[in-house]
Every structure is written in structure tokens, then in C-alpha cells.
C-alpha positions as CSV (number, residue, x, y, z in Angstrom):
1,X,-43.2,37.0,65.1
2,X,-45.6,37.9,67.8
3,X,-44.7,36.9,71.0
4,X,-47.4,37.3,72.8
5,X,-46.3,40.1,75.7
6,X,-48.3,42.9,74.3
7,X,-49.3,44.8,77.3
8,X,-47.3,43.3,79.7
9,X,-45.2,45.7,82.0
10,X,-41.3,45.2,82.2
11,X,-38.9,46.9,84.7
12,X,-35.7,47.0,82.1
13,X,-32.4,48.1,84.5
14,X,-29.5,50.5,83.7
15,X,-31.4,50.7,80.1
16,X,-30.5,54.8,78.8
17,X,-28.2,53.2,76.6
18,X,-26.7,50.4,75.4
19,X,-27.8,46.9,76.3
20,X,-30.1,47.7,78.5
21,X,-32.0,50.3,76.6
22,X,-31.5,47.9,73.3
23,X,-33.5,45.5,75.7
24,X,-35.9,47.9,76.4
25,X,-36.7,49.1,72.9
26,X,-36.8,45.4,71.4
27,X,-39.8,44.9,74.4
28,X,-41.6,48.1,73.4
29,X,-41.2,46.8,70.0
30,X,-43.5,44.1,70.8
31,X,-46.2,46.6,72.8
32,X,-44.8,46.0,76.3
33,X,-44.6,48.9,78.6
34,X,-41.3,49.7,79.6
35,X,-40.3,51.1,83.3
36,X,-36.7,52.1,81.9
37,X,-34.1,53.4,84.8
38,X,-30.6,55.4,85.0
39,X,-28.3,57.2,87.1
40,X,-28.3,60.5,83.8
41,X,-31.2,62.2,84.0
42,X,-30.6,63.4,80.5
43,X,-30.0,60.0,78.6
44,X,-33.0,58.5,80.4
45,X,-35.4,61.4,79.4
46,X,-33.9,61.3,75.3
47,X,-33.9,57.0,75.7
48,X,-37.9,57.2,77.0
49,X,-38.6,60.0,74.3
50,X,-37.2,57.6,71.6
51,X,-39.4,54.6,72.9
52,X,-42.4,56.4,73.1
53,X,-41.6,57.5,69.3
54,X,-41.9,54.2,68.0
55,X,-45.9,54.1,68.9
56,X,-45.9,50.8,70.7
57,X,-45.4,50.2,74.2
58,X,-44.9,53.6,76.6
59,X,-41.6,54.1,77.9
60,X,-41.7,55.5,81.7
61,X,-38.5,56.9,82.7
62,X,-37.4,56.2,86.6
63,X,-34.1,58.1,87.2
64,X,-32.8,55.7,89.9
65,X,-30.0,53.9,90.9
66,X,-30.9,50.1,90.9
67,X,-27.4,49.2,93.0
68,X,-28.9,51.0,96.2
69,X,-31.6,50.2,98.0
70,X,-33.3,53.2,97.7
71,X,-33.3,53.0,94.2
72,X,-34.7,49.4,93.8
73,X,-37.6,51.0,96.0
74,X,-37.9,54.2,93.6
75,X,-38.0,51.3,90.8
76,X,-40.9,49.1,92.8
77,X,-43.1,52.3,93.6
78,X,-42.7,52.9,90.0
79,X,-44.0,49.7,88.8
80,X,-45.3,47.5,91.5
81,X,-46.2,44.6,89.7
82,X,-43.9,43.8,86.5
83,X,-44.3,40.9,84.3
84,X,-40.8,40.9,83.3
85,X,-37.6,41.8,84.5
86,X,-34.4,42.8,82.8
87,X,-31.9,42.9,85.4
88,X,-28.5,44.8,83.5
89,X,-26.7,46.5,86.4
90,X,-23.4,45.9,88.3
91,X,-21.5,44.1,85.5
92,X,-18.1,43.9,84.2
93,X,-16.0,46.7,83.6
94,X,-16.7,48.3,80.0
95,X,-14.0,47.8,77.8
């Protein structure tokens, strides 16, 4: 199904793993570019190289807190202009 958001830019939140980076992939999937962000530096880097393997939309890793305010501005430097926004941070506790 095309949804018509190829080429659109998307900040995705909290997204090296789990929701957030299924989120993330599901949008790349459909050729948007992905600003994805985390607190790991590790998981971020391996969740961007895993996007960017699937050959659709690019995957631009921003290690950043988005609960601070310096990270929401590391974020909007990142990509100033974002046609969609997944917000996943600050929720319940896991488990």
C-alpha cells in the first residue's frame, strides 16, 4: 500500500529499539527519512545501520536525550523542519 510519505522527513523519539525504532523502520519502509534518537550511542549507530540497509529512506542517527531540553534542541538542529513526528519518550515503566 503506498502511502504516499516517500520523501518526507520524520523525527522518530527514543527509536534504537523497540517501539520506537519499529516506528522508525515501518517509515523508512515507505521511503521516509528517519531522524532516529537515543541516550546508547551504540544501539543508535547498529539501529541507523540497519535502516539504511533496507535501501529506502536514510536513517540519521542523533544521540540525544529528547527529555531535556538540550536534547530536543540537538534533535531540532538535526532536522529543522519534520513532516512527522513520532513522539515515544517518558512512558510507563517497562515491564
Amino acid at each position: 500500500m503506498d502511502f504516499n510519505i516517500s520523501n518526507r522527513n520524520a523525527l522518530v523519539c527514543a527509536s534504537s529499539k523497540g517501539l520506537g525504532k519499529a516506528c522508525a523502520m515501518a517509515l523508512a519502509a515507505e521511503g521516509v527519512n528517519v531522524w532516529i534518537s537515543a541516550r546508547g550511542e551504540d544501539a543508535l549507530e547498529q539501529a541507523a545501520k540497519e535502516i539504511n540497509e533496507m535501501g529506502k529512506g536514510k536513517a540519521t542517527p542523533v544521540l540525544a536525550d529528547v527529555t531535556t531540553d538540550e536534547g530536543r534542541d540537538k534533535l531540532m538542529e538535526a532536522c529543522p523542519a519534520p513532516d512527522i513526528l513520532v513522539n515515544n519518550a517518558g512512558g510507563p515503566a517497562p515491564g
